[in-house]
C-alpha positions in Angstrom: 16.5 -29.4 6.5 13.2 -28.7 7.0 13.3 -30.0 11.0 16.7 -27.9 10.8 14.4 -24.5 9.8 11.6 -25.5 12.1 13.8 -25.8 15.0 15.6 -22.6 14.3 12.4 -21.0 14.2 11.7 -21.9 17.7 15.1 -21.3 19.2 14.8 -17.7 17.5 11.0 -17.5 18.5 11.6 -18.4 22.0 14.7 -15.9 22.3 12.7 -12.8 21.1 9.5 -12.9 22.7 7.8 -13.6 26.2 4.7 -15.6 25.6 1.4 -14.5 27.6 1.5 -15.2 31.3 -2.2 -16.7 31.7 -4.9 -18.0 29.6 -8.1 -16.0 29.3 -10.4 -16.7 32.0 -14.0 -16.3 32.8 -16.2 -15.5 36.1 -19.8 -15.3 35.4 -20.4 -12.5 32.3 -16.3 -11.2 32.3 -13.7 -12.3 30.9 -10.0 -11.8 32.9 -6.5 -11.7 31.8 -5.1 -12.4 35.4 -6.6 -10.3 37.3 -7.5 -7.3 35.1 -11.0 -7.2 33.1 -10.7 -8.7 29.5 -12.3 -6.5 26.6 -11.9 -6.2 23.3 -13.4 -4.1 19.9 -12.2 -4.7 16.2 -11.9 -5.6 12.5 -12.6 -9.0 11.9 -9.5 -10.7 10.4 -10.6 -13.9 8.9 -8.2 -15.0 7.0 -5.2 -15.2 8.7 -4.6 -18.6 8.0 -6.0 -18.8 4.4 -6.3 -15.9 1.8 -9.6 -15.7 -0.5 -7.1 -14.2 -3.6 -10.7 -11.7 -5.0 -8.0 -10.3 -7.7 -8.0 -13.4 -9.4 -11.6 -13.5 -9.8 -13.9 -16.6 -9.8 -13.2 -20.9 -10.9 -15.4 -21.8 -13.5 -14.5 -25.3 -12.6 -16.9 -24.8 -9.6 -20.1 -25.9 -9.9 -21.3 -23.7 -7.4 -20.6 -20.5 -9.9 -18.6 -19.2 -6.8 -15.7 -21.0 -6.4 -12.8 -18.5 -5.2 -9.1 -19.0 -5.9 -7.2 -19.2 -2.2 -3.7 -19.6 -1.1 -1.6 -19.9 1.8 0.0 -16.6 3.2 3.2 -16.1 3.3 5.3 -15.4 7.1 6.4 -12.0 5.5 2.3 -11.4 5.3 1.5 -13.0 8.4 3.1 -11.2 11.0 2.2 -8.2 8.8 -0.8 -8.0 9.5 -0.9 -9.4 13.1 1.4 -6.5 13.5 -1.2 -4.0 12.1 -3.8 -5.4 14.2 -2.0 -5.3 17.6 -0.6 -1.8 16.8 -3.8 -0.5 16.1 -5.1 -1.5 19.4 -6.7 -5.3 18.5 -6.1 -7.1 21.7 -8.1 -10.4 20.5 -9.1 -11.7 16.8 -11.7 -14.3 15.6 -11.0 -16.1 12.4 -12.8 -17.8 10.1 -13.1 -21.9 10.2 -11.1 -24.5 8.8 -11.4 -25.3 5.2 -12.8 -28.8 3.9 -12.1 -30.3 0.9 -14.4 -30.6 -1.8 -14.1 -32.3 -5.6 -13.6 -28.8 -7.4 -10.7 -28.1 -5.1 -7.8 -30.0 -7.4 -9.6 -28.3 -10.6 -9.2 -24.9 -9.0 -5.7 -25.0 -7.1 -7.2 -25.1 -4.0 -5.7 -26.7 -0.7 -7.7 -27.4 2.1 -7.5 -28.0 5.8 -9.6 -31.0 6.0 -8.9 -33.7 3.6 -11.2 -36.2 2.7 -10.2 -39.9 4.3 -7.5 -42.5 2.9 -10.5 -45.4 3.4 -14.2 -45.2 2.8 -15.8 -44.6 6.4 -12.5 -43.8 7.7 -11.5 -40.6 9.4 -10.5 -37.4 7.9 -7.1 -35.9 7.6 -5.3 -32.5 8.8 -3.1 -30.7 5.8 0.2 -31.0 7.2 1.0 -28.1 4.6 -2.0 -25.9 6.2 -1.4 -26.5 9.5 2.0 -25.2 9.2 0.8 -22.1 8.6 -1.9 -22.6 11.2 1.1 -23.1 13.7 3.0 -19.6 12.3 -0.5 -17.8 12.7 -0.4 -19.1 16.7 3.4 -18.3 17.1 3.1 -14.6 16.1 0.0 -14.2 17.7 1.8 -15.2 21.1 4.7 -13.1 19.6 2.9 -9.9 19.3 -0.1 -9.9 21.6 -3.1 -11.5 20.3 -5.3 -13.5 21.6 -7.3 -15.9 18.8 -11.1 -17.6 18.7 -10.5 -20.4 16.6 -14.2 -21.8 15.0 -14.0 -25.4 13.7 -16.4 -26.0 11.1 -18.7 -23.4 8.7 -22.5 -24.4 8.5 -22.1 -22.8 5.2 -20.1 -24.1 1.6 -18.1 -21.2 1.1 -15.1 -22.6 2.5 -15.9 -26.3 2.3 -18.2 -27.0 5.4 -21.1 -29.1 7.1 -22.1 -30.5 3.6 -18.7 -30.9 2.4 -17.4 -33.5 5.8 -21.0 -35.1 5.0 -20.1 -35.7 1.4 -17.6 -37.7 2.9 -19.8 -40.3 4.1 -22.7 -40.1 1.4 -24.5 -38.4 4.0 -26.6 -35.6 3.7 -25.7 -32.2 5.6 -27.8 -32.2 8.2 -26.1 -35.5 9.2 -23.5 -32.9 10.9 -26.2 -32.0 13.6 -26.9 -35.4 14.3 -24.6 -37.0 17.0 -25.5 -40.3 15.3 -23.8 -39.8 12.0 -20.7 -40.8 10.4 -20.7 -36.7 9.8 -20.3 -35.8 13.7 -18.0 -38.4 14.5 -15.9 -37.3 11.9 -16.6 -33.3 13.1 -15.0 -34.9 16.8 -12.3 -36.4 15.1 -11.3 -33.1 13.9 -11.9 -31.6 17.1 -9.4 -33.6 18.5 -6.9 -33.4 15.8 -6.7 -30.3 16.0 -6.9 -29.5 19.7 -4.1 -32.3 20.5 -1.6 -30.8 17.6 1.7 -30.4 18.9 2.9 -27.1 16.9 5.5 -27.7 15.0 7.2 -23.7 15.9 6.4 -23.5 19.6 6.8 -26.7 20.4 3.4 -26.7 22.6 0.3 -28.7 21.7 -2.5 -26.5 21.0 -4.6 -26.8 24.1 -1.1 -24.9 26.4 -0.9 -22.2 23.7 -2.0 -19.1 25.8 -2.8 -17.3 22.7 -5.6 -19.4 21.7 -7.9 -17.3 24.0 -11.7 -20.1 23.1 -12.5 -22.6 20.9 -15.7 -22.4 18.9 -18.0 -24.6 18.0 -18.1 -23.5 14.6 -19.2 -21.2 12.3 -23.0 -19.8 12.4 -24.1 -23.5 13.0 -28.1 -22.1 13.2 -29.2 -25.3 13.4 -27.4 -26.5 16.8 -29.4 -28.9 18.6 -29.0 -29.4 22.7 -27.3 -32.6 22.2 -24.8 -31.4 19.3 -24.1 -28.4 22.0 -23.7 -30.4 24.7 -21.4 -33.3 23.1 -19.6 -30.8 21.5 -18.7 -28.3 24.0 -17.7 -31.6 26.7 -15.4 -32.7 24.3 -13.7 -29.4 23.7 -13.9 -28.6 27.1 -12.3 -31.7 28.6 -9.6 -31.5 25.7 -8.9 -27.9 26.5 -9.6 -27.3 29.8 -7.7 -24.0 30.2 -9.1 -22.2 27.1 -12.8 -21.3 26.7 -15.5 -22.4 24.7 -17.9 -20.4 22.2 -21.2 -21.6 20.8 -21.0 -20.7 17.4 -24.9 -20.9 17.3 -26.0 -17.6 16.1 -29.7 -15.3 15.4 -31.5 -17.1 18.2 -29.8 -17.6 21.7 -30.8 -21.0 23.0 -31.5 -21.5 26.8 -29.8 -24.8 27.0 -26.1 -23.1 25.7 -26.5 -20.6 28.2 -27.3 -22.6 31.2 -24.2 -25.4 30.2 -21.3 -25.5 32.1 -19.0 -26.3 29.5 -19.9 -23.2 27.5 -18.2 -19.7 28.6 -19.2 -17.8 25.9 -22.7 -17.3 24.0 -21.7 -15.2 20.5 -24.2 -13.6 17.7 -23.6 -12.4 14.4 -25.8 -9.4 13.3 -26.7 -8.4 9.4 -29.1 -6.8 8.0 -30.1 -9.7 6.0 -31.3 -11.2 9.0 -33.1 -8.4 10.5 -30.8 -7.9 13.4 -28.1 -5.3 12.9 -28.9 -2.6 15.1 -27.9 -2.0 19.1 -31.0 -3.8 20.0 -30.0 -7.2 19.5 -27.3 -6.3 22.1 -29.5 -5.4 24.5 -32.3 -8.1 24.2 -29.2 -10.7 23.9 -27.9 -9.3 27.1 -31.4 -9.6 28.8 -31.7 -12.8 28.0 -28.0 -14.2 28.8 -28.6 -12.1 32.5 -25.3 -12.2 33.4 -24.6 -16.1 33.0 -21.9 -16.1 30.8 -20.0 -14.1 28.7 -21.2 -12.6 25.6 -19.6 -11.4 22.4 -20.6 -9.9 19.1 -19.0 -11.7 16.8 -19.4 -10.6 13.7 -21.5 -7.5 12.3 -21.4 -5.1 9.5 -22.2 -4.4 5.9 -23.8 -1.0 6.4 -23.6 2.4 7.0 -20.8 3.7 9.3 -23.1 5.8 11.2 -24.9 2.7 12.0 -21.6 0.5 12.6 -20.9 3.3 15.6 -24.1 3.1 17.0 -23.5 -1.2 17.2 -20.7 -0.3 18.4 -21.3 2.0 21.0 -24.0 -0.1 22.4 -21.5 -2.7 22.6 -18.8 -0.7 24.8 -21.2 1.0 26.8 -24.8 -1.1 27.5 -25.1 -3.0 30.1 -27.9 -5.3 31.9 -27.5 -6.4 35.6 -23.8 -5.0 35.3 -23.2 -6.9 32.6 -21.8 -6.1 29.1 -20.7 -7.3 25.9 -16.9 -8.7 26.3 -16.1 -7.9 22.5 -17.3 -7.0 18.9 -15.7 -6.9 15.7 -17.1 -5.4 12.8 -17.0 -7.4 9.3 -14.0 -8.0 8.0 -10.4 -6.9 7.5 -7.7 -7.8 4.8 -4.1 -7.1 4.6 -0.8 -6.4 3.0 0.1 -8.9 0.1 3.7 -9.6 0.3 4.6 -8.1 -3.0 2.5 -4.6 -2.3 -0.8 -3.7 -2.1 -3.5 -5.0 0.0 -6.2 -7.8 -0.7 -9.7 -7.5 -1.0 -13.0 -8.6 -0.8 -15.8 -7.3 -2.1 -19.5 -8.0 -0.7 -22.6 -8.6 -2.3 -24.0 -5.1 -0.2 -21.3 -3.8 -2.5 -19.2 -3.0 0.7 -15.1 -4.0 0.5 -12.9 -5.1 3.4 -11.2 -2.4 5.5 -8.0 -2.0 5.6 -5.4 -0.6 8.5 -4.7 2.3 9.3 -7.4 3.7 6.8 -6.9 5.1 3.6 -8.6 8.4 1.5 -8.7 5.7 -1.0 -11.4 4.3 0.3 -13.4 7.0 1.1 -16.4 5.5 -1.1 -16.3 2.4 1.9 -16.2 4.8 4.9 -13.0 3.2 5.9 -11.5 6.1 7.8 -14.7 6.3 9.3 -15.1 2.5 10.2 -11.2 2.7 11.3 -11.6 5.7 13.7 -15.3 4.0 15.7 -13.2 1.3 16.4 -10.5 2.6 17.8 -12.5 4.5 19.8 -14.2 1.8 20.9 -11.1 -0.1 22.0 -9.7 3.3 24.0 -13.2 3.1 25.6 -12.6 -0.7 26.5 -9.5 0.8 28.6 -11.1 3.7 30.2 -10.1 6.3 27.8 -11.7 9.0 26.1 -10.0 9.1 23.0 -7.7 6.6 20.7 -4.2 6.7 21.3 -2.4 8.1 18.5 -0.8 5.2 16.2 2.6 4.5 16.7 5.0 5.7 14.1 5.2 2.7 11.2 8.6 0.7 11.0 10.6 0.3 7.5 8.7 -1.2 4.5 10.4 -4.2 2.8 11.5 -3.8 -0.5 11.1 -6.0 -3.2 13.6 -6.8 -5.9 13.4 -4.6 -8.5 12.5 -6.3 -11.9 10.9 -3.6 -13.6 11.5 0.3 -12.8 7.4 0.3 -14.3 6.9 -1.9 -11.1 8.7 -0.9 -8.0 7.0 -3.0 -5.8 7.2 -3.2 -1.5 5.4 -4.9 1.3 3.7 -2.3 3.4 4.6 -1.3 6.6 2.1 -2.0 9.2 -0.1 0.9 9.9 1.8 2.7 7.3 -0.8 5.6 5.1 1.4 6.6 2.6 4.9 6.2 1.2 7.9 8.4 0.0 10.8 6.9 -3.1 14.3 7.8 -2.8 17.3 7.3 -5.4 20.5 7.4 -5.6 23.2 6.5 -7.7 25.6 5.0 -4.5 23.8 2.3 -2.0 25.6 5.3 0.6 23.2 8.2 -1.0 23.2 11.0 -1.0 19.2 10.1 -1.8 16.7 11.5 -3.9 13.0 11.9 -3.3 11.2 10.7 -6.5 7.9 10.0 -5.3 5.8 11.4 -2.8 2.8 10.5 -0.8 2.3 7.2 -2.6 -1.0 5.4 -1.4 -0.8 1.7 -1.7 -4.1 2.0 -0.2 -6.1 1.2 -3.5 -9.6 -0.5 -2.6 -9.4 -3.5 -5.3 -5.5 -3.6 -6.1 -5.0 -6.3 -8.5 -1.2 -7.0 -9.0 -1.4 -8.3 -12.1 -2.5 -4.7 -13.8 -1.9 -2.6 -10.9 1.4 -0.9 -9.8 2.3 0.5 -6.8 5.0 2.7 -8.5 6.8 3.6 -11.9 10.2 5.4 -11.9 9.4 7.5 -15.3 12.5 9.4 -14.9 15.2 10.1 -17.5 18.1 7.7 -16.2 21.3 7.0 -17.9 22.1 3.5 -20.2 24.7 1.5 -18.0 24.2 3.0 -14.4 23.1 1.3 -11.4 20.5 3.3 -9.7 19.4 2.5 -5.8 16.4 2.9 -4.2 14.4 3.3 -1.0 11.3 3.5 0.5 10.2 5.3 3.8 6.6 4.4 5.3 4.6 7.6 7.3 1.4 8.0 9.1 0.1 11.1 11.3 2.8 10.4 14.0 5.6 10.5 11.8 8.0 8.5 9.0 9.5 5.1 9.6 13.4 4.0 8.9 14.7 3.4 5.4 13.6 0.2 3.8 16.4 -2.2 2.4 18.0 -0.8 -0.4 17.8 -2.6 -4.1 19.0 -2.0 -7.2 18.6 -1.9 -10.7 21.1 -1.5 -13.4 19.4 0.6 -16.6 20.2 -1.0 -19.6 
């Protein structure tokens, strides 16, 4: 059954969507689709292979007092929120790495990506149940328009990382650096794994997926040495040979990276925890790469919107020799959960993810703010002078109906607010019974919050119906699926 779904998928897949026509390329500092100049602005949307669940709060079975509950998402969320992205003018998305197991994971009902080896010394092993999902996230990119920058491994815990693979091997973490380790030839192994997948919904192996736009070293990995870079990026390179390569280095730009002919694109990540989130890291960084390769600001953010724009700006509009920054995206994004609402994530700046199109709910996190500069940015990317206006939301999905105290819907993409209809027939006529209903709320936690209550006065017996119709600024979407509830 399950080859029976999978294949379906890809019949259906195949039918209703024409994959991209070339990979992303690269000549000296630009980036090319074809022949037309690649550029790109946005919200970075880690986690659209693996959700950090923030409602559910922290694992006190991790001993590192962090330890975050994460799931899988679900197709429904998925292409939700690839949808809000490439309607909203997101041409290209990094994510965040692949996950590594660690001994708190069982304790906390977490899954991984990496799993530890079946043998001492031996190998570790892809999650067939995450790469799945990895494969859906590839598919609807391809489907809808988005190119991806896939990072392997995270020099930092949060996710399982560099000390986690090392913890494989009773090695320390800096054993990832060292191309002599049990760590790093477990790190290529990955590489390899994962680069060589055949996914199980296209049918391509990962290296002919057009969507994956570069492959990146990893995540932040500060302390890249010249022979980690260079055995890395040769191996990525001559496994991918059409798709780029990033050096997920980051704070200081190392001469080696930039002269290597394996690497296309040098990336930094600006905070203001490291001194280094302003416009001038963009311009120093782009005197210093002179036009040898391409250049992109990965990730920066945590502050003031005012200061975001000016990033930004820099970012669309500097340039040094005729070169300029290929992308940025601005730290970080979260989207629809499948049974309403949005997830979350709140920073230790106190800052929360943004969320598409922008809500008033979040006026304390400048989201409207943070939404617009972008948007701007990615008109400006296109030689415009002004955002296009979004385009009118399609049809929520509505949930069944359990509770009328909890009338719950997935979101439509880019949708700002919502309107209930009624009725007593599934035919109508319909009436409205709620009215500009956010389900915009900054930290929605579904197991307190609801997105809607019918209060109304309804009769013992009857079968009511019930609709939901998604606007924004450029209008109102198409009745959702109808459900219904009989009032007892």
């Amino acid at each position: 059954m399950k080859w029976l779904n999978n294949t379906l998928l890809l019949c259906l897949f195949s039918a209703q969507t024409l994959a991209f026509e070339h990979f992303i390329s690269r000549k000296g500092a630009q980036l090319f689709d074809g022949e037309h100049e690649f550029r790109f602005a946005g919200l970075h949307a880690p986690e659209l292979h693996r959700i950090e669940n923030d409602a559910k709060g922290v694992c006190a079975a991790d001993p590192r007092g962090w330890g975050q509950y994460f799931q899988w998402p679900t197709a429904d969320e998925q292409e939700n929120w690839i949808k809000a992205l490439t309607r909203s003018g997101h041409k290209a998305m990094r994510i965040y790495v692949l996950s590594v197991a660690q001994e708190s994971d069982e304790a906390c009902g977490r899954e991984t990506h990496i799993l530890a080896p079946l043998t001492k010394g031996g190998m570790p092993r892809l999650n067939e149940t995450a790469m799945v999902v990895y494969d859906r996230m590839i598919m609807l990119a391809d489907k809808h328009g988005l190119r991806l920058i896939l990072p392997f491994i995270d020099h930092w815990q949060w996710w399982g990382g560099r000390e986690q693979l090392a913890a494989f091997y009773d090695e320390n973490q800096e054993a990832f650096y060292d191309i002599n380790s049990k760590t790093y030839q477990a790190y290529q192994s990955i590489i390899k794994q994962v680069i060589s997948r055949k996914n199980t919904l296209t049918g391509r192996y990962y290296y002919d997926e057009k969507a994956l736009m570069a492959w990146e070293t990893g995540n932040e990995l500060k302390d890249t040495n010249q022979a980690f870079l260079e055995n890395t990026v040769a191996l990525i390179d001559q496994l991918a040979p059409q798709q780029l390569v990033v050096d997920g280095n980051y704070l200081e730009l190392k001469e080696y990276s930039i002269t290597n002919p394996h690497v296309d694109i040098i990336s930094n990540h600006f905070y203001t925890t490291n001194n280094n989130n302003k416009p001038e890291t963009i311009q120093q960084d782009l005197q210093q790469i002179a036009g040898r390769k391409a250049y992109l600001v990965g990730e920066f953010g945590l502050t003031d919107a005012s200061i975001l724009n000016n990033i930004m700006q820099t970012a669309v509009h500097h340039e040094y020799q005729g070169a300029q920054a290929v992308g940025a995206f601005i730290w970080g994004f979260r989207g629809h959960r499948h049974n309403g609402g949005f997830y979350f994530h709140k920073e230790y700046t106190g800052h929360y993810s943004y969320h598409l199109p922008g809500f008033v709910d979040a006026e304390e996190n400048q989201e409207l703010a943070v939404v617009d500069l972008v948007r701007l940015a990615q008109a400006q990317m296109r030689g415009l002078t002004k955002a296009p206006a979004l385009p009118v939301p399609e049809a929520p999905v509505l949930r069944p109906i359990n509770s009328l105290y909890n009338i719950q819907w997935l979101g439509a993409p880019l949708g700002q607010s919502y309107r209930i209809e009624r009725s007593i027939k599934a035919e109508g006529p319909w009436q409205v019974i709620g009215d500009n209903i956010s389900d915009g709320k900054q930290a929605f936690d579904p197991a307190k919050d609801s997105l809607f209550a019918d209060k109304s006065s309804l009769q013992t017996g009857q079968s009511y119906y019930y609709r939901v119709i998604a606007l924004n600024v450029s209008g109102e979407s198409a009745p959702s699926n109808i459900q219904s509830f009989k009032f007892e």
